[in-house]
N, C-alpha and C positions, 0 to 999 in steps of 0.2 A: 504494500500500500504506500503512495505517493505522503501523506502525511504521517509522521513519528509521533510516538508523545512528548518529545522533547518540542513538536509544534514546527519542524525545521519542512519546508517543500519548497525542493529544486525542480529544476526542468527547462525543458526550453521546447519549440513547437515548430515544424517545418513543412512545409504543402509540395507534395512532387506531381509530375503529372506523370499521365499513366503511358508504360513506356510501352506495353503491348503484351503477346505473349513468343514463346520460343521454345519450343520440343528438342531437345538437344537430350547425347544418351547421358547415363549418370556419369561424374568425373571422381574419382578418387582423388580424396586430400591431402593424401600424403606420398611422398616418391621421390626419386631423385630428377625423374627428367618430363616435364609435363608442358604440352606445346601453350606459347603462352604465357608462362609461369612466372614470376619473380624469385629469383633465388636467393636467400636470404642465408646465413650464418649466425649459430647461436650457440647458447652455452649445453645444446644438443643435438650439434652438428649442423648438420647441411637438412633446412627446409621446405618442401614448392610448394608456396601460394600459387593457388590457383587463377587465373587469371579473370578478372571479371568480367559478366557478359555484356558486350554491346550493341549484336546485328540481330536478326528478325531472320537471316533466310533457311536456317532449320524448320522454324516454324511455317515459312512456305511452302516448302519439300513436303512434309508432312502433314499439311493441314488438315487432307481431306481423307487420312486413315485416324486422325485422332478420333471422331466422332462414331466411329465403328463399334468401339468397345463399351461397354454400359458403363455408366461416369459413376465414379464413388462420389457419395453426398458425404459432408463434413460441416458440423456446427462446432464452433471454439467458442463460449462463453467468456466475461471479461471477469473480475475479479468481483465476488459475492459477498456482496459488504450487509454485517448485521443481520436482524430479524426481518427486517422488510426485504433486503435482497432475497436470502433464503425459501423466505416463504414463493415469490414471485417465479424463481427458477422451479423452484417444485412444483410451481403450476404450470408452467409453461411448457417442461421437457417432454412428457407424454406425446403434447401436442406438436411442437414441434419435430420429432420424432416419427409422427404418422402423417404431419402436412407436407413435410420437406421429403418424405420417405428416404430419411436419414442412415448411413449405414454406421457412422462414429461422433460421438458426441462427448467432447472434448470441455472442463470446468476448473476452472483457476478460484477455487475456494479459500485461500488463505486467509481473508476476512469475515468467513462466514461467524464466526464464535464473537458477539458483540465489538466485531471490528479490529480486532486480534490474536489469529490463531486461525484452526478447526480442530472439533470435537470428534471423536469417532463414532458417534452416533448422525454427527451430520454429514462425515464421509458416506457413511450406510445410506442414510435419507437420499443423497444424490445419486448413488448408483443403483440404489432399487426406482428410481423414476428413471431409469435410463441412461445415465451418464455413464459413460466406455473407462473412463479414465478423471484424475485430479491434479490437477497440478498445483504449487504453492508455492512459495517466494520467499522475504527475508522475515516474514512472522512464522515462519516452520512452525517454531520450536516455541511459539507462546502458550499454547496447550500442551502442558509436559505429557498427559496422558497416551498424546498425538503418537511421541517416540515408540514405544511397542506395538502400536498397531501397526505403523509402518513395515512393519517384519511380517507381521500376516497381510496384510493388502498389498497385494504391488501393483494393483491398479493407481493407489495415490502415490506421486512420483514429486519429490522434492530435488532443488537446482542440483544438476550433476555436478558443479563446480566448487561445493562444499568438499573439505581436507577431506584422505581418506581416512575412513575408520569411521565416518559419520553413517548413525543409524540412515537407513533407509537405501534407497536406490534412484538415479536421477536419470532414468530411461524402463519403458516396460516395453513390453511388444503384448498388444492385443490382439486376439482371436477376433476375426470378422465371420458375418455368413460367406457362402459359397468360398468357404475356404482362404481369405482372403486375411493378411494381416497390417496391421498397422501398427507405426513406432511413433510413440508419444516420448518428448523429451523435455526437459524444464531448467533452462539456465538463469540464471542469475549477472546482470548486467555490476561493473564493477564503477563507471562515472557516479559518485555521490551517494554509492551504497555499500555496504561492509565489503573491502580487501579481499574479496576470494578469492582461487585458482583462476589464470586464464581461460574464461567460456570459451572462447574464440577456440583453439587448441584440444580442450578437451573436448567439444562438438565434432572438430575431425577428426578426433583418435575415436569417436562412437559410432558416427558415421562410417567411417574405415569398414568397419562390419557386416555391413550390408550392403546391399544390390536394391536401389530403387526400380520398380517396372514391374510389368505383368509375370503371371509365374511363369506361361507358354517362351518366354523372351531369356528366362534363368532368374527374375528376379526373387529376391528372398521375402521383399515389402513391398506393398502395393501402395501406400500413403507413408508420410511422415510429415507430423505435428511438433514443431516446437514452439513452446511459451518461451517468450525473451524477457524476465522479469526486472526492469530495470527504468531509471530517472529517463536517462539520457537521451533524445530523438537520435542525436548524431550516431551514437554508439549500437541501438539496434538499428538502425538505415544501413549500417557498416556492416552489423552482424547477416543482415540479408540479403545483402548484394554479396557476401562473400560466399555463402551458401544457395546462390541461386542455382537451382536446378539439382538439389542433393538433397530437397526438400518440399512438400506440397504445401504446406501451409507454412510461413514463418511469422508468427505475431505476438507483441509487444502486450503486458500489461505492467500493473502497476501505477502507473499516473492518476487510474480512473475517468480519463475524460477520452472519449472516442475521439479516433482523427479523421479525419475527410480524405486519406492517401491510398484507399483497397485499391491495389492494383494487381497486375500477372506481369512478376518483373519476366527481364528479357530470355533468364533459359526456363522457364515454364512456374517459378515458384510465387504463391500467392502470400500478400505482403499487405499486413497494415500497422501503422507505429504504436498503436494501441488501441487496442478492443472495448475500452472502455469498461465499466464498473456493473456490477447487479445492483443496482441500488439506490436513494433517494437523490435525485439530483437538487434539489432542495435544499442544499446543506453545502459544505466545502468538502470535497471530493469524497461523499457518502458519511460525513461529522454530523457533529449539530452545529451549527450557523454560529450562534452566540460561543459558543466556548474556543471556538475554532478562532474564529476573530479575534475574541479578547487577546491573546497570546501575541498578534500582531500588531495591537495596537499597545500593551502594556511591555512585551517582550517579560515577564515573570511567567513563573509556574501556576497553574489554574488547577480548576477541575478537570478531573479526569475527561478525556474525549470519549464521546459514546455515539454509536451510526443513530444519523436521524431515521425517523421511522416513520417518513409518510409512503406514498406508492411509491414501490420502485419499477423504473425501467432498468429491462433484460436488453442488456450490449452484450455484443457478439458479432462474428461474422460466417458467411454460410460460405461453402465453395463445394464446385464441383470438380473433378478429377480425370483424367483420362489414365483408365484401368492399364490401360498396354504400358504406359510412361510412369503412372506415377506424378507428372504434371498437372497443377492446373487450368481447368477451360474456361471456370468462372467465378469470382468471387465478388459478394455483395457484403455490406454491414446488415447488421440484426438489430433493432432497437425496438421492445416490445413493452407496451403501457407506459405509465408514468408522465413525464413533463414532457420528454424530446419528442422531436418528430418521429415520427411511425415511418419504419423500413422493412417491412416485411416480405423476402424475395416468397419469391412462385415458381412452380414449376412448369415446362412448356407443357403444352395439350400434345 
């Protein structure tokens, strides 16, 4: 969550335009010789970044076999702030689920537990409504309860860029129908939030792993979802141009506030800076108003912060997939009840 209790919220906000899409096959991030590449030197040898994407004419070549293959549906939910968040997703996912005829439904809970933490009873409440997977950010660990359930669930998946030896696991792979699986992953941005391990780095070395695409083609995943949990626009804009195309969805929470930027960057990966919040937009980034403020205008210690609790709107964004790639074909925002505008995608006839 974009606001501490110490009252401290950074960030900064940037508009790109939509640069299109690009079917290109998966690239491996790690090697010694990679066309393209920058070659870099470190205190772990000889590195290759991969070179980022800039042309369309993959996605020409290919245009007209993506649409062949039946498209994975994919909902990412934004961070579930509070009683009002929580309750709103629990009603919504059913639905959403049988309107979108959804096949992964993806939730960044770490606010669900009055606005720091989640409970293991609220993990339960969202995956029995539906939700494939959880993800969570730098309030992991506000619910100490959380730690041991993490060893039995491993559908909830906290940042993989926490030291090793920390409970839990920062990647699962789910079971989909028709056989079909998907890797949820959950990083932790390091601009303006606790010192972790290099995301950047350890995303490659997990990636490494796997083969994005259809199974008929050798692939091992048919989708991959990472949460980028973190302040900074710069720093996930960076993290998903470096992973374009080694990924289906790559999107940002933590701020709480949705960005205007869904796009299909250039090698096929769907990309928004942040998904926005479950929660009361009525308040400062899912707070209550009055106490959130006070702290700005007094700079002292207050009352404790607690989620406002009027309607919340459910942010999120939908996207579709092309099964044989592993890319995406379409991605919209989700913004359901509450204050904001209504964006609710459709499906063709």
């Amino acid at each position: 969550m974009g606001m501490q209790n110490n009252g401290q919220d950074r960030g900064d906000r940037h508009d790109q335009r939509n640069f299109g899409q690009d079917d290109r096959q998966h690239r491996s991030p790690q090697g010694e010789q990679h066309q393209g590449a920058i070659r870099l030197f470190d205190d772990h040898g000889m590195y290759a970044l991969p070179a980022l994407r800039s042309d369309r004419q993959a996605a020409l070549d290919n245009q007209g076999a993506a649409w062949h293959a039946k498209p994975m549906r994919i909902v990412f939910l934004g961070d579930v702030v509070g009683r009002s968040g929580r309750e709103a997703v629990l009603r919504v996912l059913p639905d959403l689920r049988s309107r979108l005829q959804t096949d992964l439904i993806v939730v960044n809970g770490e606010n669900a537990s009055h606005g720091f933490g989640l409970a293991p009873d609220m993990a339960r409440d969202f995956l029995n409504a539906g939700a494939d997977a959880i993800t969570l950010g730098n309030h992991a660990w506000d619910r100490k309860e959380l730690i041991p359930f993490l060893s039995q669930e491993k559908r909830v998946v906290r940042p993989l860029n926490f030291p090793p030896g920390t409970p839990g696991q920062g990647a699962v792979v789910v079971e989909l129908s028709g056989g079909r699986r998907a890797l949820i992953m959950n990083v932790m941005g390091r601009l303006f939030m606790d010192p972790l391990d290099c995301p950047f780095r350890l995303t490659a070395q997990e990636l490494s792993r796997y083969k994005l695409g259809g199974v008929a083609g050798g692939g091992s995943i048919q989708a991959v979802v990472i949460d980028v949990h973190g302040e900074a626009t710069s720093e996930k804009m960076a993290f998903g141009h470096s992973f374009d195309g080694q990924a289906t969805l790559i999107v940002g929470t933590h701020t709480h506030v949705p960005t205007a930027d869904h796009q299909i960057l250039p090698g096929g990966t769907a990309y928004q800076t942040d998904a926005g919040m479950c929660g009361d937009y009525d308040s400062v980034i899912g707070m209550g108003k009055e106490a959130a403020a006070s702290r700005f205008w007094r700079k002292t210690p207050g009352e404790r912060l607690a989620p406002s609790e009027g309607e919340a709107t459910v942010c999120g964004v939908f996207v579709e997939s092309d099964d044989s790639t592993g890319h995406a074909v379409r991605v919209e925002p989700i913004r359901i009840g509450g204050r904001l505008s209504q964006m609710i995608p459709s499906l063709s006839a």
